[in-house]
N, C-alpha and C positions, 0 to 999 in steps of 0.2 A: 225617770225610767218607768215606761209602762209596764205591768205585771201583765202575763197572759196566765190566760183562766180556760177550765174547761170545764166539761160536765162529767162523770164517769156515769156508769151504765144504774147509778140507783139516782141521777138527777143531782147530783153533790157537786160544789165547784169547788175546783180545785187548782192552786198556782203551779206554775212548772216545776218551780222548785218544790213544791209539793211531790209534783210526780216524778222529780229527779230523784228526788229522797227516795221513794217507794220504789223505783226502778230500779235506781244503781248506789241505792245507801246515800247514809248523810256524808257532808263535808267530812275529807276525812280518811273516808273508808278507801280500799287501793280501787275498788270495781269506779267509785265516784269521780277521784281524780285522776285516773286512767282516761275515763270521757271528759273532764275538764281539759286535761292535756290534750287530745283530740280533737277537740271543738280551737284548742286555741291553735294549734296545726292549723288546721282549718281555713281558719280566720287568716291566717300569713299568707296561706296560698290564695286566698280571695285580694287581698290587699296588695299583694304583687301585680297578679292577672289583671286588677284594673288599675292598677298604676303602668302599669304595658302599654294595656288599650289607651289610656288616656293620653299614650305619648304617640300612640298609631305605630306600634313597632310590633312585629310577629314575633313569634318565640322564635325563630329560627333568625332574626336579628339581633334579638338581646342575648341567645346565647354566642353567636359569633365574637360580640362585643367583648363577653366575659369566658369566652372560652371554654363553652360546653357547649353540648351535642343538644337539639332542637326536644328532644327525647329527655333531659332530662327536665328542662324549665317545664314541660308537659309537665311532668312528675311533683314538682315541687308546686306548682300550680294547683295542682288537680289533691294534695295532702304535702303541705307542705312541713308535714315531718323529718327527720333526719337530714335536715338541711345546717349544716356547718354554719359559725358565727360569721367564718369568713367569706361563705357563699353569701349569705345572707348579705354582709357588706359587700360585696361585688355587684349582685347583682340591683341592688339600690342604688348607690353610690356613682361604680362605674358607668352600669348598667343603664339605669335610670334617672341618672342625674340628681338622685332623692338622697335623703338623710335619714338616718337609724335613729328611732330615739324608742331605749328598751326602760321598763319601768321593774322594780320588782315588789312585792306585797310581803313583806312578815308577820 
């Protein structure tokens, strides 16, 4: 795993998680993992959309398939937050012909 670095305005390098710390508190805090939840929304809607494209299906095919409206995969794509377990597995599964594999960290 690469660290990304930057410089701040007095020439200082600094890790992201350096600058996550300083922006949005450490691990922990509700501001930090509010953006951790976020970023990993994010991330599900990124890994849908190119699991999509990868099959050459529009959203307005994949929701047909599972039974929503073109307007919502838009949605779930573009932050996919508030996206149900069982959306989630529809539109993988049915949808995409893929598989759900969820992990969790304690």
């Amino acid at each position: 795993m690469s660290i990304m670095k930057a410089k701040n305005k007095n020439n200082e390098i600094s890790t992201w998680s350096d600058i996550k710390d300083r922006v949005y508190g450490k691990p922990g805090t509700e501001r930090r993992d509010n953006l951790e939840r976020e970023a990993e929304s994010f991330k599900i809607g990124l890994l849908l959309k190119k699991a999509r494209e990868a099959r050459h299906m529009t959203q307005e095919e994949l929701g047909q398939i599972i039974d929503k409206k073109r307007e919502y995969i838009s949605r779930v794509e573009n932050n996919g937050s508030n996206i149900t377990l069982s959306t989630l597995f529809d539109i993988v599964e049915k949808g995409l012909g893929g598989k759900v594999i969820i992990s969790i960290e304690v």
